[in-house]
C-alpha positions in Angstrom: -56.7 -36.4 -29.4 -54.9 -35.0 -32.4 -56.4 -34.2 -35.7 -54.1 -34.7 -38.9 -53.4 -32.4 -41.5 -56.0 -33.4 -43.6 -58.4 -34.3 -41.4 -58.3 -30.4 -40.5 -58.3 -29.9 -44.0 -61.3 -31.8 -44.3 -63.3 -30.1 -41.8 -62.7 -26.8 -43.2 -63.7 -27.8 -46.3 -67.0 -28.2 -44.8 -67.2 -24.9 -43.0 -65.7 -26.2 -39.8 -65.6 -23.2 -37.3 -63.2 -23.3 -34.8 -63.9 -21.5 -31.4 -61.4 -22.1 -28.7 -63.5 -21.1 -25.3 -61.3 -18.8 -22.9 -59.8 -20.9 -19.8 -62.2 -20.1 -17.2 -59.0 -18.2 -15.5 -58.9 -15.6 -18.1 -62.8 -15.6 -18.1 -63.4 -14.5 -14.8 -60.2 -12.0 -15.6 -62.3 -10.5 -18.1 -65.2 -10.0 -15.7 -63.4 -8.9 -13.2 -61.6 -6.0 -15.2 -65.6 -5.0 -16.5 -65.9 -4.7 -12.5 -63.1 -2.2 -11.7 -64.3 -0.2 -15.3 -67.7 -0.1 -13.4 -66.4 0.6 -10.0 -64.4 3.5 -11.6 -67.6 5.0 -13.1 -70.2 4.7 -10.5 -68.2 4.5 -6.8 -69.2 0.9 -5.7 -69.4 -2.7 -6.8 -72.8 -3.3 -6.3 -73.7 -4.5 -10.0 -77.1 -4.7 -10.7 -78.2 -8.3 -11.3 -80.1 -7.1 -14.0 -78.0 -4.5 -15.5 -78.8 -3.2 -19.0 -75.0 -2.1 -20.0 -73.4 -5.2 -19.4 -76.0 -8.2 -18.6 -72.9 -10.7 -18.2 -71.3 -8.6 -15.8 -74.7 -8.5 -13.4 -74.9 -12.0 -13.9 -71.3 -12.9 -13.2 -71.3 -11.0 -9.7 -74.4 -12.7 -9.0 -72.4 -16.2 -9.9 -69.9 -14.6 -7.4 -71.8 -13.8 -4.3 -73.5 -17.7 -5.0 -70.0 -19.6 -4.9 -69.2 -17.5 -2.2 -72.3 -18.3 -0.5 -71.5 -22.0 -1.1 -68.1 -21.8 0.3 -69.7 -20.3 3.2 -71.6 -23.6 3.7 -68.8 -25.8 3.5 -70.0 -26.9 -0.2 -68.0 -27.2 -3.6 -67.7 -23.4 -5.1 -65.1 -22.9 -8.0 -64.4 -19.4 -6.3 -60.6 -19.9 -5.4 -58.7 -17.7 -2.1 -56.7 -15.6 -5.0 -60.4 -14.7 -6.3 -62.0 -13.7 -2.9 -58.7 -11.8 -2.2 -59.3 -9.7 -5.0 -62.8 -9.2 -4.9 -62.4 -7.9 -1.7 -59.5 -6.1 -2.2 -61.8 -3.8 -4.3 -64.8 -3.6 -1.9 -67.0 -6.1 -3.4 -69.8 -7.1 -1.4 -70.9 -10.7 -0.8 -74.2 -10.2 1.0 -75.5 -6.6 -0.8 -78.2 -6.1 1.6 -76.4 -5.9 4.2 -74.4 -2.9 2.8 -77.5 -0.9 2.0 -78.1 -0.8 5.9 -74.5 0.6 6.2 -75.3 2.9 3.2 -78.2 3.8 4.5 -76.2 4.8 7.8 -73.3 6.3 6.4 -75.8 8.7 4.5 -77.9 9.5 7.1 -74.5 10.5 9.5 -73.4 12.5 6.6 -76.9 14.5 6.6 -76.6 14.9 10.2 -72.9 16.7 10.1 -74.2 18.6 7.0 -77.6 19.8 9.6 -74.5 21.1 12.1 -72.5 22.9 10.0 -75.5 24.6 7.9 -78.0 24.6 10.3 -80.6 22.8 7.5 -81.2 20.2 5.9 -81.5 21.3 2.3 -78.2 19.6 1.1 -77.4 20.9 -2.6 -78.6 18.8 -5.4 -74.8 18.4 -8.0 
C-alpha cells in the first residue's frame, strides 16, 4: 500500500527508521562476490562453516550446499540454474567431503613426483 505525505511525516516524527532489505538477488550477489574475494586469497572455496572473518559467508555456503542438497532430492530449494552455474563455474564444492578424498589424492601424487625427481621426501616448508 502507499503511505501519504504526512503519514510519512508522521512516522518520522516518531523516529520511524526505514530499512529497505536487499532483494534476495542482490543478497546472494553480495555473498557470492565475499566468495571469489575468499577464493582469491586462500585457492579454494571450501569456506569454513564456522569461519571467524566472515561468519555470514560460512553460513551462506552452508545455506548453499543445503538447497543444493534439496534440489538433489527433488524438493523445493530457492537455489536457481543461473546460481548453480556460477557456483560451479568457480569450483565450489557441493559435498566438501568428498573433495578432501581428492585433495587428499592430489597431494599425496604430488609427494610421489616430488620422491622421483629429489629422491626424498623432505618437500621444502614456503
Amino acid at each position: 500500500s502507499h503511505l501519504s505525505p504526512k503519514r510519512v511525516q508522521d512516522l518520522e516524527s516518531v523516529g520511524f527508521i526505514w530499512i529497505i532489505r536487499d532483494h534476495p538477488d542482490e543478497a546472494w550477489s553480495r555473498r557470492f562476490a565475499e566468495l571469489l574475494s575468499y577464493r582469491e586469497r586462500v585457492g579454494d572455496c571450501l569456506v569454513p562453516q564456522k569461519y571467524a572473518e566472515n561468519p555470514q559467508l560460512g553460513a551462506w555456503v552452508c545455506t548453499q550446499r543445503h538447497q543444493h542438497r534439496l534440489l538433489m532430492e527433488g524438493r523445493p530449494s530457492s537455489l536457481t540454474d543461473e546460481q548453480i552455474g556460477k557456483l560451479e563455474g568457480v569450483g565450489f564444492s557441493w559435498c566438501p567431503r568428498d573433495d578432501t578424498d581428492s585433495s587428499w589424492n592430489k597431494r599425496l601424487e604430488q609427494l610421489r613426483r616430488f620422491r622421483e625427481d629429489n629422491g626424498h621426501t623432505s618437500v621444502p616448508v614456503r
